[in-house]
C-alpha positions as CSV (number, residue, x, y, z in Angstrom):
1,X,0.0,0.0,0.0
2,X,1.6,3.2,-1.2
3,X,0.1,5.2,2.0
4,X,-0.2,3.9,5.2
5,X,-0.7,6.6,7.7
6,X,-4.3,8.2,8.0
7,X,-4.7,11.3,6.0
8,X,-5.1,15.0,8.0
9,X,-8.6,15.7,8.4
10,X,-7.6,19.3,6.2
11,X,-7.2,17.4,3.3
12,X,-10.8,15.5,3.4
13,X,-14.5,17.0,3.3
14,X,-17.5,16.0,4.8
15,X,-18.6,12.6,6.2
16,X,-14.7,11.6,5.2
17,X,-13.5,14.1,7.3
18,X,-15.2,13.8,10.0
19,X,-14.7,10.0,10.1
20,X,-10.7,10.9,9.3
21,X,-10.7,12.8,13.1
22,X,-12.3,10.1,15.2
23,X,-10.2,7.3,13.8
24,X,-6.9,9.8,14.0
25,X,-7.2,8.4,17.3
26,X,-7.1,4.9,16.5
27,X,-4.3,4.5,14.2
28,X,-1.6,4.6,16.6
29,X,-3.3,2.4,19.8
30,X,-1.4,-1.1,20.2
31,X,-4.7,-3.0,20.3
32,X,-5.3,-1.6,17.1
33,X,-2.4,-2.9,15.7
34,X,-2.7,-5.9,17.5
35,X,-6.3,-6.3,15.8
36,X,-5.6,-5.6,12.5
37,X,-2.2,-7.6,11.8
38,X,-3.6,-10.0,10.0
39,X,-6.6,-7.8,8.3
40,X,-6.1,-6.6,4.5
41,X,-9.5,-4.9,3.9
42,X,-11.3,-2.2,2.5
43,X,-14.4,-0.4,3.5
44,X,-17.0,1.7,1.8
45,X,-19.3,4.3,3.5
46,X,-21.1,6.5,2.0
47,X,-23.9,8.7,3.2
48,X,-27.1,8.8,0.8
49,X,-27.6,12.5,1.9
50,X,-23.9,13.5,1.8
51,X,-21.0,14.9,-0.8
52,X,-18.2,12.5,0.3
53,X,-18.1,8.8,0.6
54,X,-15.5,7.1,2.5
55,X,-13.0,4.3,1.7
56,X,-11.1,2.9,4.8
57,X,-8.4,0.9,4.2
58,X,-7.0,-1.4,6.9
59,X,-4.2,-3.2,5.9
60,X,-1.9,-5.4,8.1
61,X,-1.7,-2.7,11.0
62,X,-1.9,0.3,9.4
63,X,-5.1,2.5,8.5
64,X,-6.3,4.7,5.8
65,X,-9.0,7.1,4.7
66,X,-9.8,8.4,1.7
67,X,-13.0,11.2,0.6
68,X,-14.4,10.2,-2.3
69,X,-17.2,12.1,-4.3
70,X,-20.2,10.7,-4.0
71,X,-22.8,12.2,-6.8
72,X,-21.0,9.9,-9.9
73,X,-22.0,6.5,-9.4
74,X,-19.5,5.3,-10.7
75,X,-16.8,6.7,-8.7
76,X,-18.0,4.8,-6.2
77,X,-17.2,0.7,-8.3
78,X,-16.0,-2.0,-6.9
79,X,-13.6,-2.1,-10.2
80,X,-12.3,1.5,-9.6
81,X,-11.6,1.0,-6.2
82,X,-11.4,-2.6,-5.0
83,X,-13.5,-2.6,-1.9
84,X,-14.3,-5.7,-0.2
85,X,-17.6,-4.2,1.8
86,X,-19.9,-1.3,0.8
87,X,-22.2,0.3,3.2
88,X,-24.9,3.1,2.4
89,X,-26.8,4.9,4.9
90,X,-28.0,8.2,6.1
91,X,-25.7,10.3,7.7
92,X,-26.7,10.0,10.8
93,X,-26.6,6.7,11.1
94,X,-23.2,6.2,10.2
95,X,-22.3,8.4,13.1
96,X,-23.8,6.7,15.5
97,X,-22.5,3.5,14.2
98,X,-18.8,5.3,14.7
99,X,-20.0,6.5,18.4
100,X,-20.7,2.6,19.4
101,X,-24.4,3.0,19.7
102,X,-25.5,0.9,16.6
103,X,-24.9,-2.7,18.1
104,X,-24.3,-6.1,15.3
105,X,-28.0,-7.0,16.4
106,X,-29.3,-3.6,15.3
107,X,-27.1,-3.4,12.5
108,X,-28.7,-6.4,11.3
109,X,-32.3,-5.6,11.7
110,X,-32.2,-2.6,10.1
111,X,-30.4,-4.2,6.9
112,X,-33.0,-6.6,7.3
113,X,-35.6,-3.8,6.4
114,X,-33.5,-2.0,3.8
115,X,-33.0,0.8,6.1
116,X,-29.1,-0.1,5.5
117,X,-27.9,-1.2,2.0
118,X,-24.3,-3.8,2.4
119,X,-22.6,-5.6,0.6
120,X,-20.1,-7.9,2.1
121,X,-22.1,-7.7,5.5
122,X,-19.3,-9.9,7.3
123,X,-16.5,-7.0,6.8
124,X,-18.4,-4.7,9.0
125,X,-18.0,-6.9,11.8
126,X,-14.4,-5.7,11.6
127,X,-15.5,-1.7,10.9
128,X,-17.6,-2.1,14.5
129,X,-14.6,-3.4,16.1
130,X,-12.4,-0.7,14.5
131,X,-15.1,1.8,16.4
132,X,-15.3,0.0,19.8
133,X,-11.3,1.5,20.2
134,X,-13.1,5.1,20.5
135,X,-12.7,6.6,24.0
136,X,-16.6,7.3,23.6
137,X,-17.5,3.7,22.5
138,X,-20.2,1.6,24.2
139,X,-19.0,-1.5,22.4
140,X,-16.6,-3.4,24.3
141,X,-13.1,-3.9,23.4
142,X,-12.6,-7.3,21.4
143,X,-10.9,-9.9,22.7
144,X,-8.3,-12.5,20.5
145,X,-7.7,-16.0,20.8
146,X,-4.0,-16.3,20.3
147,X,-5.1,-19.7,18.5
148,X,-6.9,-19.8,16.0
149,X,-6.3,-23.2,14.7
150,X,-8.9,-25.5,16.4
151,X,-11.6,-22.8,15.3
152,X,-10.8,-22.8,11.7
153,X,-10.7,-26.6,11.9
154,X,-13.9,-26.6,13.3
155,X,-15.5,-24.0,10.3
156,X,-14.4,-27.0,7.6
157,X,-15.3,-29.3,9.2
158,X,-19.1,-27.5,9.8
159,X,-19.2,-26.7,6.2
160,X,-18.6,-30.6,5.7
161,X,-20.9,-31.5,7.7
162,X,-23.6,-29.5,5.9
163,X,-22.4,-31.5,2.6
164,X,-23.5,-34.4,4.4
165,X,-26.6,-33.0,5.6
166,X,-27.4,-32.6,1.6
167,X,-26.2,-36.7,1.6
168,X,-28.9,-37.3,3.9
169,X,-31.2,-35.9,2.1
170,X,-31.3,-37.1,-1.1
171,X,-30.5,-40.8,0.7
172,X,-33.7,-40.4,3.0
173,X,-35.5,-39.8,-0.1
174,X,-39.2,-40.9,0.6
175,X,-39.5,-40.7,4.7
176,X,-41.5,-38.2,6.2
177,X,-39.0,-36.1,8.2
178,X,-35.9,-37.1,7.6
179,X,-35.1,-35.0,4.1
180,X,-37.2,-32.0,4.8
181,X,-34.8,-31.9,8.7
182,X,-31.9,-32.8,6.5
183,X,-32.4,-30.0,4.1
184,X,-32.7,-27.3,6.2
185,X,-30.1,-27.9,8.5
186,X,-27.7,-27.9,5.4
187,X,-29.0,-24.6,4.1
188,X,-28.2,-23.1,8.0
189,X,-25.1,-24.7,9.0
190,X,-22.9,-24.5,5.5
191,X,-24.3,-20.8,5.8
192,X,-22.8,-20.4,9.0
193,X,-19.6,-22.1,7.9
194,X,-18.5,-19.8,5.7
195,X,-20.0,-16.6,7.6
196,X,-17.7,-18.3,10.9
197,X,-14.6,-19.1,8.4
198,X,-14.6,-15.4,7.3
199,X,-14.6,-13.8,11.2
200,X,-12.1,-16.5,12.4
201,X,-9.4,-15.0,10.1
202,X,-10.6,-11.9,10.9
203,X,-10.0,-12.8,14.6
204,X,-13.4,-11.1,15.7
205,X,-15.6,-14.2,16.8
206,X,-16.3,-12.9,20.4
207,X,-19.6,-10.3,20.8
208,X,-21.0,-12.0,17.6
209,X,-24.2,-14.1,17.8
210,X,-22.9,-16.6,15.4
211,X,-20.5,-17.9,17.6
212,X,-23.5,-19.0,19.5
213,X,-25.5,-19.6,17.1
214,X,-23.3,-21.9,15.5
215,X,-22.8,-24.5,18.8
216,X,-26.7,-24.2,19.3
217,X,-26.9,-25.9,15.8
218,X,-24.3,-28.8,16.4
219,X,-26.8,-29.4,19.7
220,X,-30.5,-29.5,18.0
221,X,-29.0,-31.3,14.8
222,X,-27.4,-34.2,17.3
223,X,-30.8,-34.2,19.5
224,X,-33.2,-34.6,16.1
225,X,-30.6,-37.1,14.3
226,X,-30.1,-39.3,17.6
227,X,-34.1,-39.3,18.0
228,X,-34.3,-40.4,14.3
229,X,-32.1,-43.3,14.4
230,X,-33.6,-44.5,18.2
231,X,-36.6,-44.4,16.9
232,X,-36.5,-46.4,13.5
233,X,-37.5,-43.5,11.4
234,X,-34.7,-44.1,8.9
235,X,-36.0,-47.6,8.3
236,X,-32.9,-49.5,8.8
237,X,-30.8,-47.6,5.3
238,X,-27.4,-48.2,6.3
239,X,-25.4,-45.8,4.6
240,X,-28.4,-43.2,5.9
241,X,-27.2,-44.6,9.5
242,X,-23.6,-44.3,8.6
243,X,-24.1,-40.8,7.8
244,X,-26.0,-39.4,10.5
245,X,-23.1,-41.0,12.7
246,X,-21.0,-39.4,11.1
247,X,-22.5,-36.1,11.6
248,X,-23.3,-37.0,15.2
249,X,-19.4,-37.3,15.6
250,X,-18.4,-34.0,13.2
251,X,-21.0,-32.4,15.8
252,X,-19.7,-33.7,18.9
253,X,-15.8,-32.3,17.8
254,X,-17.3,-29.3,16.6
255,X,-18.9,-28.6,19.9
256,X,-16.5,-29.2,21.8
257,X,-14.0,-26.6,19.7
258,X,-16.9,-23.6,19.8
259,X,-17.4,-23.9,23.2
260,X,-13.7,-24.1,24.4
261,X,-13.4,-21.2,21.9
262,X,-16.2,-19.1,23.7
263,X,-15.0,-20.5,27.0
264,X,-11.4,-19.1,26.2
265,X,-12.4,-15.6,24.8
266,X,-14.7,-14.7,27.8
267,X,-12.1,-16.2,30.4
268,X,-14.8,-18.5,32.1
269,X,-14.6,-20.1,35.3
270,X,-16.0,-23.3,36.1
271,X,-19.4,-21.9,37.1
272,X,-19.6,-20.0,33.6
273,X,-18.7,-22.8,31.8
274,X,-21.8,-24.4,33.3
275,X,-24.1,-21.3,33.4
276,X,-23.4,-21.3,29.1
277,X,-23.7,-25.0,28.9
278,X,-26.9,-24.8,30.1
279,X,-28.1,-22.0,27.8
280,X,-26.8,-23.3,25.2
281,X,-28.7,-26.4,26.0
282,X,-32.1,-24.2,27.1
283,X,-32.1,-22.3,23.3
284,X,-31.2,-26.0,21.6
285,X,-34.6,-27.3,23.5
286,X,-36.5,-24.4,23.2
287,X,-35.9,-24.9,19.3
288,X,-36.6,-28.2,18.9
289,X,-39.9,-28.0,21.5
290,X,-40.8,-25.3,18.8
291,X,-40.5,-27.7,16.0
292,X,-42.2,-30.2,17.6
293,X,-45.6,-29.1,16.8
294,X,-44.8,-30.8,13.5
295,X,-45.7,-34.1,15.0
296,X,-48.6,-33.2,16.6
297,X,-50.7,-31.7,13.4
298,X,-50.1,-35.0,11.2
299,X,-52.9,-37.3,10.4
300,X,-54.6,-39.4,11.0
301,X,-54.8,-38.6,15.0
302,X,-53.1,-34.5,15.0
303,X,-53.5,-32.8,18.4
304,X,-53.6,-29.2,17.4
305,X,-54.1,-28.0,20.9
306,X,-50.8,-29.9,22.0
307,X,-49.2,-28.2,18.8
308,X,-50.2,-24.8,20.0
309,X,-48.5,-25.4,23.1
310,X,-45.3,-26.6,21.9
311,X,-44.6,-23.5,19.5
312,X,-46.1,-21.1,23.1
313,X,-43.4,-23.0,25.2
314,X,-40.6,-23.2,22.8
315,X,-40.6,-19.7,21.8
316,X,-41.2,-18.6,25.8
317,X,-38.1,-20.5,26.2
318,X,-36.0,-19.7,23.1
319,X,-36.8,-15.8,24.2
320,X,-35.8,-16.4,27.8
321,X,-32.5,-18.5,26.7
322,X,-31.6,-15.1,25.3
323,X,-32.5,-13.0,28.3
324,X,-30.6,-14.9,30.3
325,X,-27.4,-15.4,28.3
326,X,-27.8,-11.3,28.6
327,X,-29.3,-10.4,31.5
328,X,-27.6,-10.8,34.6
329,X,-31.4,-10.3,36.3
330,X,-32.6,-12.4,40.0
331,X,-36.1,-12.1,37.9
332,X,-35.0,-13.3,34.7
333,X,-33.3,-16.2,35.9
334,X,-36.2,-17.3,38.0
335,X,-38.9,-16.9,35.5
336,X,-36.3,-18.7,33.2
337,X,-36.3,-21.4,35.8
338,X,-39.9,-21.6,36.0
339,X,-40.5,-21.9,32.6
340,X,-37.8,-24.8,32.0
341,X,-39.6,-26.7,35.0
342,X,-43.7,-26.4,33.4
343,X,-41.7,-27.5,30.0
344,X,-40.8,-30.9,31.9
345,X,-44.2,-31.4,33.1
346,X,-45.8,-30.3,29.7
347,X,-43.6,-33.0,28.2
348,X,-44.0,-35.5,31.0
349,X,-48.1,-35.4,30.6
350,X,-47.5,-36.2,26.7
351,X,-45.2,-39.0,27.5
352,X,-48.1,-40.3,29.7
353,X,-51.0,-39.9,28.3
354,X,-50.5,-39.0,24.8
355,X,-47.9,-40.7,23.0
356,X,-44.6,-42.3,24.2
357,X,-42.6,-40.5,22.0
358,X,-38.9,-40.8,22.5
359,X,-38.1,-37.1,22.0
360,X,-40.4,-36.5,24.6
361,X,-38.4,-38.5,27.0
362,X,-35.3,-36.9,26.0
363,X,-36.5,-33.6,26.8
364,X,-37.5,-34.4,30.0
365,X,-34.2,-35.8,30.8
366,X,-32.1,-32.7,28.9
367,X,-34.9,-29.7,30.7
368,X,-33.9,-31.7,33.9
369,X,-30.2,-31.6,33.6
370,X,-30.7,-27.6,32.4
371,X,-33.0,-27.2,35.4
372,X,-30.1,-28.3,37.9
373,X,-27.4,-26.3,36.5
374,X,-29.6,-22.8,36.5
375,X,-30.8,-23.8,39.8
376,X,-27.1,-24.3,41.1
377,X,-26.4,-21.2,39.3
378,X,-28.5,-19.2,41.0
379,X,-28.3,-19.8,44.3
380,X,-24.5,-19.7,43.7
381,X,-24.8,-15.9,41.6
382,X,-27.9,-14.2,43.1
């Protein structure tokens, strides 16, 4: 890169210049450097109600910012300028996504409504973390795992495991749940394979959701594969069964890897290891108590009332897996609590009475083991 050092704010204009004086603070902080060392990127901005875009270059350490005019299209290609991300928004937005106060959730819902226009969405992961080394930011500083081996281990073998998923499919060809399951856990988890793959180089896995996300999935696919095979739904295909154990294991390494990973970058003790392990476990449930419903609406005996209940319950506890992975709240944790307890009755009482459904049984056993650790959590915490 011919120039490294950020540019005087004098020689930009506009939304370039004013973006050139809050990172001339940046460029010289050691955890800058540190963040960036192995990050060759560059970033459009530009403000639909401004002159200037902005093209910030971060390569290998070093930072750069460049004002660009705005009001010829096609000053703004990716041919003429070789940007990896572009980002359009109002002005005002893209200040307060420089102050901290736009967080990757928000950021997320408003591109979801078109109230932000990216391209690249994954390299602003990197531009938020640039921002949390403001003074002013509300973000939190990232953290680093010196080693990121395991982790990208982990992303290929994900992304394999979704190849298989697509296997699985076209193998359970014919069955009732098995391809539709199959199919859309492929879709999600060689999604978030490559979406993981990209933020692992970029060393910025911590304060995502995907990180989370991501071990969440290795935990429902394992509980709805393990049911399947228990419960003879694959009809005895051997290379179908040879799959899904083979997924079952890719999931079981894979697991382990994301959570030491997330274990490592928020320094957990023992007791957080178990408070996130049972989270983890509460959102997996919650999802497949959701999905559940399924079985309860087919003919030629559905129980639509039971069906209701299921997606009530799963989403109650999907919601509250969040508030509690976020919420550090004596009220949360106990409604949390309560909730996790009425789903082991709910799925007792269909055991009993309804059908003696193996998944049932393995969520009462799973809610009960969740149960124990929140319990122990709380009276240790609150």
């Amino acid at each position: 890169m011919s120039e490294t050092k950020l540019k005087k704010s004098k020689r930009l204009r506009g939304f370039a210049a004013t973006l050139g004086n809050r990172l001339e603070l940046v460029k010289e902080m050691d955890e800058f450097k540190e963040f960036s060392k192995d990050i060759s990127i560059k970033l459009l901005m530009n403000p639909l109600d401004g002159k200037y875009a902005a093209l910030i270059t971060i390569d290998k350490g070093t930072l750069n910012i460049e004002g660009i005019r705005n009001d010829d299209p096609s000053n703004l290609k990716k041919k003429k300028l070789g940007w990896n991300g572009k980002m359009a928004m109002k002005l005002q937005l893209f200040l307060e996504l420089a102050s901290g106060k736009i967080s990757q959730g928000k950021l997320l819902g408003m591109v979801a409504i078109g109230k932000i226009k990216v391209r690249g969405l994954v390299y602003f992961v990197i531009l938020q973390k640039l921002f949390s080394f403001l003074p002013d930011s509300e973000e939190s500083k990232p953290k680093y795992l010196e080693n990121r081996t395991k982790p990208f281990i982990a992303a290929k073998l994900f992304f394999f495991s979704g190849l298989l998923h697509i296997a699985i499919g076209i193998l359970a060809f014919g069955l009732v749940s098995v391809p539709l399951t199959a199919f859309l856990f492929a879709f999600f988890v060689i999604w978030l394979s490559i979406w993981f793959n990209r933020l692992v180089k970029a060393n910025v896995m911590n304060d995502t959701e995907i990180l989370i996300s991501i071990t969440i999935i290795t935990i429902l696919n394992s509980m709805n594969y393990l049911i399947f095979i228990l419960e003879g739904v694959t009809e005895g295909r051997f290379f179908l069964n040879i799959l899904m154990y083979i997924v079952l294991s890719l999931n079981l390494i894979n697991f382990l890897i994301f959570f030491s990973t997330k274990s490592k970058l928020n320094s957990m003790d023992m007791d957080e290891k178990l408070n996130y392990f049972s989270i983890l476990l509460m959102r997996g449930l919650g999802m497949n108590f959701f999905f559940r419903f399924l079985d309860f609406i087919r003919a030629p005996d559905p129980h639509y009332l039971i069906a209701i209940f299921c997606i009530i319950l799963g989403t109650c506890i999907i919601i509250y897996g969040n508030k509690v992975m976020n919420k550090e709240d004596r009220k949360v944790q106990i409604i949390a609590l309560i909730l996790l307890c009425l789903s082991i009755i709910y799925s007792l009482l269909i055991y009993m009475f309804i059908v003696l459904a193996l998944c049932m049984l393995f969520n009462i056993v799973l809610f009960s083991v969740v149960v124990l650790i929140r319990f122990y959590y709380i009276i240790k915490k609150f």
